[in-house]
VMD Tcl script that builds the backbone (N, CA, C; Angstrom):
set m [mol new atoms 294]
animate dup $m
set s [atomselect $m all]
$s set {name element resname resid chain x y z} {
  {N N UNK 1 A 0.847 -1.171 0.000}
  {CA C UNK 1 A 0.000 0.000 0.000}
  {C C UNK 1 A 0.898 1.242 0.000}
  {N N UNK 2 A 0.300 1.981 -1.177}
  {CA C UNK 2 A 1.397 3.632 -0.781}
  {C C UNK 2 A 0.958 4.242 0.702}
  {N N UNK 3 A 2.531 4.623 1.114}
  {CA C UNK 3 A 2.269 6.024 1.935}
  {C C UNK 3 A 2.042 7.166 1.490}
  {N N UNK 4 A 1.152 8.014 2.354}
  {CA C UNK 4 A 1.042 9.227 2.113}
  {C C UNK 4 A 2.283 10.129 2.130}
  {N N UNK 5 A 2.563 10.778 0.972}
  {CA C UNK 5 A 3.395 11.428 1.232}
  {C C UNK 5 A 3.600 12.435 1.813}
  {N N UNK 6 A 4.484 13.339 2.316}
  {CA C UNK 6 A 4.628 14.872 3.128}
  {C C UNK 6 A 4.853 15.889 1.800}
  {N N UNK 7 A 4.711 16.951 2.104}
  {CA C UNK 7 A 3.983 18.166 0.944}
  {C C UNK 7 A 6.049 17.929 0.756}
  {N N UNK 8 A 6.762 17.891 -0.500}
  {CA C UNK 8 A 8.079 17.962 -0.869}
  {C C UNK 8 A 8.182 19.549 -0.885}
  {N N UNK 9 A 9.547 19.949 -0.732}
  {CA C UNK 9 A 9.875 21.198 -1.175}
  {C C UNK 9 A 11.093 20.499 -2.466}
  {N N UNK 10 A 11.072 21.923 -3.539}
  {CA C UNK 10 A 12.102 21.828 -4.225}
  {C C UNK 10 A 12.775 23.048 -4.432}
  {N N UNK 11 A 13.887 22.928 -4.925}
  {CA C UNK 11 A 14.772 24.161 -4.766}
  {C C UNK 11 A 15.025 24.638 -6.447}
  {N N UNK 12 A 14.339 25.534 -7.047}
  {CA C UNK 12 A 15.113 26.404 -8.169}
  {C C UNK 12 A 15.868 27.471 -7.993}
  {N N UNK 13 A 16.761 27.443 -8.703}
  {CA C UNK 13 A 17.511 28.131 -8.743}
  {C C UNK 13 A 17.820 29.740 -9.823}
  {N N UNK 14 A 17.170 30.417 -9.269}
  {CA C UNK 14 A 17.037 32.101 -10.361}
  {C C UNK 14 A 18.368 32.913 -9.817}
  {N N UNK 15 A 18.458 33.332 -10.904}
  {CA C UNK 15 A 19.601 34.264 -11.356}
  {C C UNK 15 A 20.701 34.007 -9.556}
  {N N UNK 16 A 20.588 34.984 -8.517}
  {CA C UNK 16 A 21.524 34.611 -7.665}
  {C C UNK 16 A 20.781 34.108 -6.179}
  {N N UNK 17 A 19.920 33.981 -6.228}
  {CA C UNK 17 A 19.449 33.540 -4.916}
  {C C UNK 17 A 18.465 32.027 -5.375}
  {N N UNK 18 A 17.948 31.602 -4.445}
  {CA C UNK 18 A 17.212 29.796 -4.596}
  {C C UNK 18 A 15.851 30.465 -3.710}
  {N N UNK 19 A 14.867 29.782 -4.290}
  {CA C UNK 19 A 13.207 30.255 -3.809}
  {C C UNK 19 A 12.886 28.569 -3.745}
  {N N UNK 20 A 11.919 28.567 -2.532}
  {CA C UNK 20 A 11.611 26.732 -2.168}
  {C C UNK 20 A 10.072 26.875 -3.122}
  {N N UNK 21 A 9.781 26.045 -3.636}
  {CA C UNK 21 A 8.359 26.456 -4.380}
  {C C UNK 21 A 8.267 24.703 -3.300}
  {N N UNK 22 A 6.683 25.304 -3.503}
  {CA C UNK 22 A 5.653 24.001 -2.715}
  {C C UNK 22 A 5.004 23.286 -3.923}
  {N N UNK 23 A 4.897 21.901 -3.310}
  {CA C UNK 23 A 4.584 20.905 -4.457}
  {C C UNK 23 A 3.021 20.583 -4.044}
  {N N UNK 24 A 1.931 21.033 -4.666}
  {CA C UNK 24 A 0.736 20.675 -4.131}
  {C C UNK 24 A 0.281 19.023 -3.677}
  {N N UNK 25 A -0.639 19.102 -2.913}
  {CA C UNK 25 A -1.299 18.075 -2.462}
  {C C UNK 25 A -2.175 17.428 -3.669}
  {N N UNK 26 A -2.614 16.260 -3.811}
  {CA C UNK 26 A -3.638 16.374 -4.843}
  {C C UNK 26 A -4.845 16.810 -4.455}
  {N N UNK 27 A -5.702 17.235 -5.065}
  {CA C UNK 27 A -6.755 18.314 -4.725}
  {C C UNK 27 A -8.028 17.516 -3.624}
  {N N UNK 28 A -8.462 18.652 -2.926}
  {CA C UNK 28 A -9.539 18.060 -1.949}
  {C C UNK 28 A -10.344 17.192 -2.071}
  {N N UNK 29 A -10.638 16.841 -3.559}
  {CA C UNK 29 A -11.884 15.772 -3.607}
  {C C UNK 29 A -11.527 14.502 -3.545}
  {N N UNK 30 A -10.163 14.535 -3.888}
  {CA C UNK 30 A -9.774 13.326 -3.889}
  {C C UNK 30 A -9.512 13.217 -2.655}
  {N N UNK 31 A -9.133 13.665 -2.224}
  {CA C UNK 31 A -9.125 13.208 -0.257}
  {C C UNK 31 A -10.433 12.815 -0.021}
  {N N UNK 32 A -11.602 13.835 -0.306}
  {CA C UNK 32 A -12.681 13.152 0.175}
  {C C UNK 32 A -13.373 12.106 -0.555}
  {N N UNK 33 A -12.860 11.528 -1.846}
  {CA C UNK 33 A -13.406 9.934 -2.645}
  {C C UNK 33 A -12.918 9.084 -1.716}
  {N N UNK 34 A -12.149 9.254 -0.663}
  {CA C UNK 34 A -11.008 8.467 -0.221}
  {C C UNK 34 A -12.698 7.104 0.704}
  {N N UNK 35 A -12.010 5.823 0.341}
  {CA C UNK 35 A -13.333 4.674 0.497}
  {C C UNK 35 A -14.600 4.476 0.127}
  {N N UNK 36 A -14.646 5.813 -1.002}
  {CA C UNK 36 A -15.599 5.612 -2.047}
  {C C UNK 36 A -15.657 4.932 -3.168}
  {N N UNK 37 A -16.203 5.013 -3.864}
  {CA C UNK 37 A -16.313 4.017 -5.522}
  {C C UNK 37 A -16.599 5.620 -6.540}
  {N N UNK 38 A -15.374 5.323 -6.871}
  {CA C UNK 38 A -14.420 5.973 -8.361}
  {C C UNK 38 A -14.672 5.537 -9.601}
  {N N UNK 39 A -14.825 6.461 -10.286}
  {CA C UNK 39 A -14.166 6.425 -11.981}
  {C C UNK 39 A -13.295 6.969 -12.418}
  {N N UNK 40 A -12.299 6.043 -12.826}
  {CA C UNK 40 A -11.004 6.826 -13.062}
  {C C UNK 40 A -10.827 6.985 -14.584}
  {N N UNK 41 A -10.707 7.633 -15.636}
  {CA C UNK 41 A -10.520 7.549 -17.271}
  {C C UNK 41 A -8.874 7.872 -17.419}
  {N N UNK 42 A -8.057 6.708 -17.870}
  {CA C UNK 42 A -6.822 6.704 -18.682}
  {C C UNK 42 A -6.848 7.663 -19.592}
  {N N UNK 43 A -5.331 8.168 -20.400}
  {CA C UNK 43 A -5.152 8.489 -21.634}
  {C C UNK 43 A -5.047 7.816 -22.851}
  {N N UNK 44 A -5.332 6.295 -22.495}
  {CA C UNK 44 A -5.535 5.526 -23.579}
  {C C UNK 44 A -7.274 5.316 -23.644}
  {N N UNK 45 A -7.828 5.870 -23.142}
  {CA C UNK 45 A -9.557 5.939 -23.091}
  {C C UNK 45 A -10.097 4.874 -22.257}
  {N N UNK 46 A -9.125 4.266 -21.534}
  {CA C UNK 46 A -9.314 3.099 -20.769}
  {C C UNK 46 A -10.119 3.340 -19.329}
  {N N UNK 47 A -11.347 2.816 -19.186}
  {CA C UNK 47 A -12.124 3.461 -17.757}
  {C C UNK 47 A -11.892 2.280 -16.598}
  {N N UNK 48 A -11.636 2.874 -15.109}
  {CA C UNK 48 A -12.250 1.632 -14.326}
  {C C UNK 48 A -12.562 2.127 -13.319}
  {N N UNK 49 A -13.471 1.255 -12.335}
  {CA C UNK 49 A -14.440 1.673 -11.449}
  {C C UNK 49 A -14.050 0.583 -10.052}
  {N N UNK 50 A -13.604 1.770 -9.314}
  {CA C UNK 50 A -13.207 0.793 -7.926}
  {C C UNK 50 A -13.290 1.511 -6.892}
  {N N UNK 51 A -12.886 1.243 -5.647}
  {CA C UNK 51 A -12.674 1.341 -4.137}
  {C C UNK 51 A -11.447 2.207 -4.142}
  {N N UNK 52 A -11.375 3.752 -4.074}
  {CA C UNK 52 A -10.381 4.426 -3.515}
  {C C UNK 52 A -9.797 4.155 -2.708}
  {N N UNK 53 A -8.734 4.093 -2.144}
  {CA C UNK 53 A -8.333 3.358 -0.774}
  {C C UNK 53 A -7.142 3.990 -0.649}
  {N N UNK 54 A -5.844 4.616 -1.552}
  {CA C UNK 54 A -5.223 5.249 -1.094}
  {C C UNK 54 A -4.910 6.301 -2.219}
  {N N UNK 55 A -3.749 7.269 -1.703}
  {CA C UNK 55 A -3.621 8.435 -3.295}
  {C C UNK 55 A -2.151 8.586 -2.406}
  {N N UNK 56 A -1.402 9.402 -3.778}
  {CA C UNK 56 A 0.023 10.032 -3.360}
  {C C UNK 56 A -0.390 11.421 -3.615}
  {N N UNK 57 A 1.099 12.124 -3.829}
  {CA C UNK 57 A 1.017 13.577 -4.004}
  {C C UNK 57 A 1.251 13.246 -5.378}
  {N N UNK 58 A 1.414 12.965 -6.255}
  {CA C UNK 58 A 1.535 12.888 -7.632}
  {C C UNK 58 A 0.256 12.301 -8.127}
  {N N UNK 59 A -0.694 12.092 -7.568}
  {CA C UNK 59 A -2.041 10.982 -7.478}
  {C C UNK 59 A -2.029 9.750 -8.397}
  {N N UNK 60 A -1.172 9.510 -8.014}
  {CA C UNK 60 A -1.156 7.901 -7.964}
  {C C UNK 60 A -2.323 7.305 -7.611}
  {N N UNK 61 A -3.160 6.349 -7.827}
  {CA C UNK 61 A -4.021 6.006 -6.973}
  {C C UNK 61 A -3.855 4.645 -6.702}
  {N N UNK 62 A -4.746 3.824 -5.707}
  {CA C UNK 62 A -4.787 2.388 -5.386}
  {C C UNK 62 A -6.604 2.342 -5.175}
  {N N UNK 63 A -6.867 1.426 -6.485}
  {CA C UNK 63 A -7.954 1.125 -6.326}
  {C C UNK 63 A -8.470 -0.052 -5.425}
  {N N UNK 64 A -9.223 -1.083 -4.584}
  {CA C UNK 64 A -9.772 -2.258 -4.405}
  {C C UNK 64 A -10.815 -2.612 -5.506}
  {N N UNK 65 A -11.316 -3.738 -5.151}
  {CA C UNK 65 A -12.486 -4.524 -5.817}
  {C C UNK 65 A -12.579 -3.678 -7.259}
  {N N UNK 66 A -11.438 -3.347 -7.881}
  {CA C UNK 66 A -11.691 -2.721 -9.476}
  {C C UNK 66 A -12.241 -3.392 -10.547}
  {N N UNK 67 A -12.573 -2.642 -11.644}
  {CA C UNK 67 A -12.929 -3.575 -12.827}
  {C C UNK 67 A -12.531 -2.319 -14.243}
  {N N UNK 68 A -12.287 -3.194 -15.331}
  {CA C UNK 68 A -12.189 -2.509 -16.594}
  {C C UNK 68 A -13.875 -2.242 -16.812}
  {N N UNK 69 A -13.580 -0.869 -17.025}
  {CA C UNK 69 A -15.732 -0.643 -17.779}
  {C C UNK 69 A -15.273 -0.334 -19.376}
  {N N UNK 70 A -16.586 -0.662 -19.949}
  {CA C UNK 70 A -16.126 0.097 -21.161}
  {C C UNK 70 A -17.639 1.558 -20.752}
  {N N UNK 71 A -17.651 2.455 -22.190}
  {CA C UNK 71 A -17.902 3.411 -21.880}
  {C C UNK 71 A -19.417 3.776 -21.010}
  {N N UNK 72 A -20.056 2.785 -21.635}
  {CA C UNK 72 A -21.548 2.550 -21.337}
  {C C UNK 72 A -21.422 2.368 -19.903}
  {N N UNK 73 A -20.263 1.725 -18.938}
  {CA C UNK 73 A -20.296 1.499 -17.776}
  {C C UNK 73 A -20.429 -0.022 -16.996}
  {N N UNK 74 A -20.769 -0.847 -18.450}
  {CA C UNK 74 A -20.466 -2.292 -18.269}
  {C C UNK 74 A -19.157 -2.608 -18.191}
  {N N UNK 75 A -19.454 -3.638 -17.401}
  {CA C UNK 75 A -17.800 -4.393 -16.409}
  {C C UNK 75 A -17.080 -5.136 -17.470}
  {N N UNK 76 A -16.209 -4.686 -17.769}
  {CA C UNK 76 A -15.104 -5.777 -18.705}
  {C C UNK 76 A -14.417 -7.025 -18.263}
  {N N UNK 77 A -13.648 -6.642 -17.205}
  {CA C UNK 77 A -12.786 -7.796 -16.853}
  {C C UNK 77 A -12.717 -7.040 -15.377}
  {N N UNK 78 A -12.916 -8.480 -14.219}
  {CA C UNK 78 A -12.634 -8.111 -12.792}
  {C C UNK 78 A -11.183 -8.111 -13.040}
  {N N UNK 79 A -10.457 -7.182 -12.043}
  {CA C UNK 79 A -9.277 -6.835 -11.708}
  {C C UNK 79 A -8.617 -6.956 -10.064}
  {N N UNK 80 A -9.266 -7.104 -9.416}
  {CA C UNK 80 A -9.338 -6.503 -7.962}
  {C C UNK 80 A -8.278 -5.411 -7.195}
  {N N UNK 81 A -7.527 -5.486 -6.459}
  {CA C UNK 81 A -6.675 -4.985 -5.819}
  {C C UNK 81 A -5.576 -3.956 -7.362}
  {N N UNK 82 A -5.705 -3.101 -7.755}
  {CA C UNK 82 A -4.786 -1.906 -8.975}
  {C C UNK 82 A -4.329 -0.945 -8.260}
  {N N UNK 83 A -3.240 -0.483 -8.804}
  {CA C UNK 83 A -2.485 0.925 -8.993}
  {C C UNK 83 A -2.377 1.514 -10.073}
  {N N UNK 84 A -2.897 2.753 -10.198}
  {CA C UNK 84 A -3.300 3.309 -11.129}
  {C C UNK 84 A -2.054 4.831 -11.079}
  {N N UNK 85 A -1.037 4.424 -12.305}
  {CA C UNK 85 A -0.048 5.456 -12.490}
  {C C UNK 85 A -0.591 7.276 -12.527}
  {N N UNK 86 A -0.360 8.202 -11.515}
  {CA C UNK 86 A -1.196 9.378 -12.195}
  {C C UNK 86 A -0.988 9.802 -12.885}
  {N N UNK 87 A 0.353 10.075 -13.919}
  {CA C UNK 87 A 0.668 10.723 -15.309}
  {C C UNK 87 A -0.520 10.232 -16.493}
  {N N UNK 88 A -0.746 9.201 -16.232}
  {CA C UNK 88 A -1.725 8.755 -16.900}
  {C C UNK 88 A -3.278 8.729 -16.753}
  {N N UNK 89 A -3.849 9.697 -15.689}
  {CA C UNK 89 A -5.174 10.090 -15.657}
  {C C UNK 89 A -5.652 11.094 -16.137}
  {N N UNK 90 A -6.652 11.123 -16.694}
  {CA C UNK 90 A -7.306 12.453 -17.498}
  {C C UNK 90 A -8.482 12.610 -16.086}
  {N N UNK 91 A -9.697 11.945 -15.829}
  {CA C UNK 91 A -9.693 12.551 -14.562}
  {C C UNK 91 A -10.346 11.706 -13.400}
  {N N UNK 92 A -10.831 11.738 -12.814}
  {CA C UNK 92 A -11.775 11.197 -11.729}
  {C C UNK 92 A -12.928 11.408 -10.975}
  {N N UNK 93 A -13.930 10.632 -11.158}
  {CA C UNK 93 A -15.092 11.129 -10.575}
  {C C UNK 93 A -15.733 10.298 -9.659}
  {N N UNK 94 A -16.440 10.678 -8.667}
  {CA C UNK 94 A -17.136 9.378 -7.606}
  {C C UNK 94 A -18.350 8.895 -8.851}
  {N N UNK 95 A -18.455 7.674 -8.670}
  {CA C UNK 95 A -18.810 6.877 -9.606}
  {C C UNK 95 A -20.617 6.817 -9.013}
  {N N UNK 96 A -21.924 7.329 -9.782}
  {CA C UNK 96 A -23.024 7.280 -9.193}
  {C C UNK 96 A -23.584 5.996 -8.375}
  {N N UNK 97 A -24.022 6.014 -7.058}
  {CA C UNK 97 A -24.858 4.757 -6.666}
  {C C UNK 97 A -25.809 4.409 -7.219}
  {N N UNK 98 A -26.331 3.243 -7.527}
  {CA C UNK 98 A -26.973 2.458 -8.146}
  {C C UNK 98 A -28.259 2.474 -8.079}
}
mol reanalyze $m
mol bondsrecalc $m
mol representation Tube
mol addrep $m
């Protein structure tokens, strides 16, 4: 399971002095999907629908009980327990109850 990470500082470097810039958190909602049921959409158009359970600061995510949907929202293939790379999310939404 990922740890949560601590907010990073990084150091650039301008002309003669160094400024710490802050690396954001991923944004509030995703804290609050946190043990909800998600839709997450890839950049390959790839959807799946699971159990939030953890996030990084880069939002990484870790889904439970996941599945491939296609667009309509039918289940493709069970998956269970995923990590879902965040460079590769376009976006995320709590997934409607039934």
């Amino acid at each position: 399971m990922l740890r949560r990470i601590k907010l990073v500082y990084q150091t650039q470097k301008t002309d003669t002095r160094s400024e710490r810039l802050r690396v954001d958190p991923p944004p509030k909602y995703i804290r609050n999907a946190l043990n909800t049921e998600v839709l997450v959409r890839l950049k390959d158009g790839s959807e799946f629908v699971g159990k939030l359970v953890d996030y990084d600061s880069v939002m990484n995510l870790i889904l439970e009980d996941s599945k491939e949907v296609d667009r309509d929202g039918n289940p493709r293939i069970n998956l269970g327990k995923v990590m879902i790379r965040g460079s590769q999310i376009i976006f995320v939404r709590v997934a409607p109850q039934p």
